[in-house]
Every structure is written in structure tokens, then in C-alpha cells.
C-alpha positions in Angstrom: 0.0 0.0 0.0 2.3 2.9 -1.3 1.7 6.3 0.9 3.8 9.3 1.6 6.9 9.1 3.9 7.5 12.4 5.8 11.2 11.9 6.2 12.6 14.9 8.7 16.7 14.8 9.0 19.2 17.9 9.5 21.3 15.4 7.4 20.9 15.8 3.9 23.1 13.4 2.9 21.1 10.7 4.8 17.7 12.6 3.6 19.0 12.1 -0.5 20.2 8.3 0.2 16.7 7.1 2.4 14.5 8.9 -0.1 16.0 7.2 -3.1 15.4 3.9 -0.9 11.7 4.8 -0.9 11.1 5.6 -4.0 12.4 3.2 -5.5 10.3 0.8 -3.4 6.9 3.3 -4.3 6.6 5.6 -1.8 6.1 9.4 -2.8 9.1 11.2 0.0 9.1 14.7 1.3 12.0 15.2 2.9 12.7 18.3 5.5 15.9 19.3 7.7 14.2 20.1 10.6 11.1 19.5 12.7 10.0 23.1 12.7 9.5 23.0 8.8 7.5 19.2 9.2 5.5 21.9 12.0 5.1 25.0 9.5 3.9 22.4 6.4 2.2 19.6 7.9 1.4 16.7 6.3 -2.2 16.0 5.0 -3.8 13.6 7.4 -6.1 12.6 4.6 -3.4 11.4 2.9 -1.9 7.7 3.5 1.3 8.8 5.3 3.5 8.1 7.8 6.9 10.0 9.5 10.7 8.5 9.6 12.0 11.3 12.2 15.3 11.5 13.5 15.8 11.5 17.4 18.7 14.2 17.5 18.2 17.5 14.8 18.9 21.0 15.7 16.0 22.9 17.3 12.8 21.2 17.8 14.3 17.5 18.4 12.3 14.4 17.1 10.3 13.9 20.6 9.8 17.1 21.0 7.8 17.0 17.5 6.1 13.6 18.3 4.9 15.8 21.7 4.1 18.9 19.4 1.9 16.3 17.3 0.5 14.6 19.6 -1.3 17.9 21.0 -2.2 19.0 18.0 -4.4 15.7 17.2 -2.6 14.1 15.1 -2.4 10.6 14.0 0.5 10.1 11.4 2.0 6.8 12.5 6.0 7.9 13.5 9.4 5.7 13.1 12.1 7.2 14.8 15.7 6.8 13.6 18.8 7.4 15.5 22.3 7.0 15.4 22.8 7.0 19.0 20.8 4.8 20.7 19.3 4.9 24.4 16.5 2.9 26.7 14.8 6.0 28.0 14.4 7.6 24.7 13.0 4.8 23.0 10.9 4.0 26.0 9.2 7.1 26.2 8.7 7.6 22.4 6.9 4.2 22.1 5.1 5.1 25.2 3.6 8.2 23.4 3.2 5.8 20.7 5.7 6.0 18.5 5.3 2.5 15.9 9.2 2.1 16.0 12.3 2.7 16.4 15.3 1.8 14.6 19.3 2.8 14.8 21.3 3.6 11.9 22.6 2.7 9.8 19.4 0.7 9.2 19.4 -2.2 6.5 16.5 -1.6 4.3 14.3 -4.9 5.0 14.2 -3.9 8.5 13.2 -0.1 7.3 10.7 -0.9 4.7 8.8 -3.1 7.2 8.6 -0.6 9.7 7.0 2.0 7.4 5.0 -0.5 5.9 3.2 -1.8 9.6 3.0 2.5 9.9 0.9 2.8 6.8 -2.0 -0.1 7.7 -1.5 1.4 10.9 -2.4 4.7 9.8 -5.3 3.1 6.9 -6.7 1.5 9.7 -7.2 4.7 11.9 -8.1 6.3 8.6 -11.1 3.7 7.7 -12.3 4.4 11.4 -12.4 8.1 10.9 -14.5 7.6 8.0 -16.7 4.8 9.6 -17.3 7.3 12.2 -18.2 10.3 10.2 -20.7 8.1 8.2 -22.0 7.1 11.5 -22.2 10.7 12.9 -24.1 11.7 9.5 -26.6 9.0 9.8 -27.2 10.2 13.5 -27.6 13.8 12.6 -30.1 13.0 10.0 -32.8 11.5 12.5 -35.8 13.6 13.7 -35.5 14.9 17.3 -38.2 12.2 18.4 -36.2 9.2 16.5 -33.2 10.4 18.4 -34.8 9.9 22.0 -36.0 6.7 20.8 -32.4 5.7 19.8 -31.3 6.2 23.3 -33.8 4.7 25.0 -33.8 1.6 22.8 -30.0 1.7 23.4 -30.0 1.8 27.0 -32.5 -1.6 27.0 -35.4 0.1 27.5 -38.4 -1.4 26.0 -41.2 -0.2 23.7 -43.7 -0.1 26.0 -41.4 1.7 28.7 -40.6 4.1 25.9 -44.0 4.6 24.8 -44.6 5.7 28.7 -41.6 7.6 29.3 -42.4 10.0 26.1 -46.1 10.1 26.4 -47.2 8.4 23.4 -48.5 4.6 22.4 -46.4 1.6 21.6 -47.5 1.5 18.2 -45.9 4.6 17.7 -42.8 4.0 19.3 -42.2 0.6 17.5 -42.7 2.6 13.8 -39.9 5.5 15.6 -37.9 2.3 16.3 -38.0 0.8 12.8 -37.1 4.3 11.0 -33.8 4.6 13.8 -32.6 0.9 12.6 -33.0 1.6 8.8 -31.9 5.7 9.0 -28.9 3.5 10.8 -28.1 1.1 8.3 -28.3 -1.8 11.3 -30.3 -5.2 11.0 -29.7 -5.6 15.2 -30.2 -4.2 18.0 -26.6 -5.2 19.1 -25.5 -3.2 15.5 -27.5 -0.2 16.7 -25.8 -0.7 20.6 -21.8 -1.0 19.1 -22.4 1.9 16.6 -24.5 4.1 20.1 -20.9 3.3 22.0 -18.8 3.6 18.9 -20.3 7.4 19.0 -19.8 8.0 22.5 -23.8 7.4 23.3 -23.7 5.4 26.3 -20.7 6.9 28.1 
């Protein structure tokens, strides 16, 4: 699954030699010296991508931008790179969830499979951004009533409860019921419960 790599190095050197490595294996590469410039032209999150960031670069060092990121939202998968390896380092940038981190000089197997695990990382998070949208359109295009119903039904209330709780008759509330599941797109009830805590319903 070919993506961008945001590659950001202060050595150009290294930044010429790993983009010809990942272009020639399909990836599109934009390459930056420092993390300020990845921070001044971010990357489009719409966009299957992922970041190779180097640990040490002048100014804004490569946690420091996974922190910056991070607080900004973002959810570009990140390998790190570095020369000069330590436990703390790589401890704490896997803790704020870096998806590797490799030491130069790096063979290119090893490389190529990290990036790749980053992009279905990042098409994964991407496909549940989208599920979620669909979901959040599907909500916003029931009636205020149908809405009520939805998190009733949701909560394990039944029809007749409902029926009481809003002041109408069961028959009513069983044709609200049967609009919510198709305006849903569910054939369950358990569909319409996952997709109620899937949009933060129930919490």
C-alpha cells in the first residue's frame, strides 16, 4: 500500500540516500531538515502517510515533535531513527506511541517493514475516521423524536417503557424504532448498541 513518507533529518546526505530507498520501493518522499519545517507544512492527514523522524536535529528534536503532534491531534504513525541509541528515549517515544524505532545505519528490509506496519496502521485509523463520520451523519439526520427513541432503545429500554416515558403509544414508538434501525443502516439491535458506544452514546 504505497503512501507518503515524511522523512525529517538535519542530514541531507542521509535525507538524499533514504528517499532514493523509498522511492524506489513506491513511496512518494518529502524530505525536511528540521522538525520546525515538518510543524510550519504539515502533512495531510487525509493522505496515506507516515513520518521517519530522526531523534537528534537541531532545534525542535524528534520527541519534542512527536509531543508537538501529539497535541495538535494528530495521527500520522511515527518511526524514529537514530544513530545513538538509548533505553529511556525509545521507551518514552513508544510510550507516546511512536510505531518504531530503529538505529542507523538501518538495512533496508528492516526499514521498509517498519514503514509499511505504519501505513496499515495509519489506513486502519483512517477507515475508522470515515466509519465514524458516516456514523455521525446517519445520526444527525434522524428527527429529534427518533433520536430519543435511539437512546432509549439503546439503554434496554423497552417499547412499551418508551412509549410511557415520552407520552405516546407503543405502536408509535415501534414505527420511531423501525425508522432509527433503517436511517442507521443496522439489521440488530446489538449493531445499533456498538455503533450508540462507537459514537460516545452510552458513556
Amino acid at each position: 500500500m504505497p503512501g507518503c513518507v515524511h522523512v525529517v533529518d538535519d542530514d541531507a546526505s542521509f535525507r538524499t540516500a533514504i528517499e532514493r530507498r523509498l522511492t524506489l520501493a513506491g513511496y512518494q518522499v518529502a524530505t525536511y531538515p528540521s522538525a520546525q519545517q515538518l510543524l510550519d507544512s504539515p502533512p495531510d492527514e487525509n493522505e496515506l502517510c507516515c513520518i521517519l523522524l530522526d531523534v537528534r536535529i537541531p532545534g525542535l528534536s524528534g520527541p519534542e515533535l512527536q509531543g508537538r503532534l501529539n497535541a495538535l491531534g494528530s495521527t500520522l504513525p511515527i518511526v524514529f531513527l537514530t544513530g545513538h541509541p538509548d533505553t529511556p528515549t525509545t521507551v518514552r517515544t513508544i510510550k507516546a506511541g511512536a510505531e518504531d524505532f530503529l538505529t542507523k545505519p538501518v538495512e533496508s528490509e528492516e526499514l521498509l517493514g517498519a514503514i509499511e506496519r505504519a501505513m496499515a496502521r495509519h489506513a486502519a485509523v483512517r477507515g475508522e475516521q470515515h466509519r465514524l463520520e458516516e456514523m455521525r451523519a446517519l445520526l444527525a439526520a434522524l428527527t429529534a423524536r427518533e433520536r430519543q427513541v435511539f437512546g432509549l432503545v439503546v439503554r434496554g429500554k423497552l417499547n412499551k417503557q418508551i412509549a410511557h416515558e415520552l407520552g405516546t403509544t407503543e405502536r408509535t414508538i415501534k414505527a420511531h424504532r423501525h425508522q432509527v434501525m433503517e436511517k442507521m443502516k443496522v439489521q440488530s439491535l446489538a449493531e445499533l448498541v456498538t455503533m450508540a458506544e462507537r459514537l460516545g452514546l452510552l458513556s
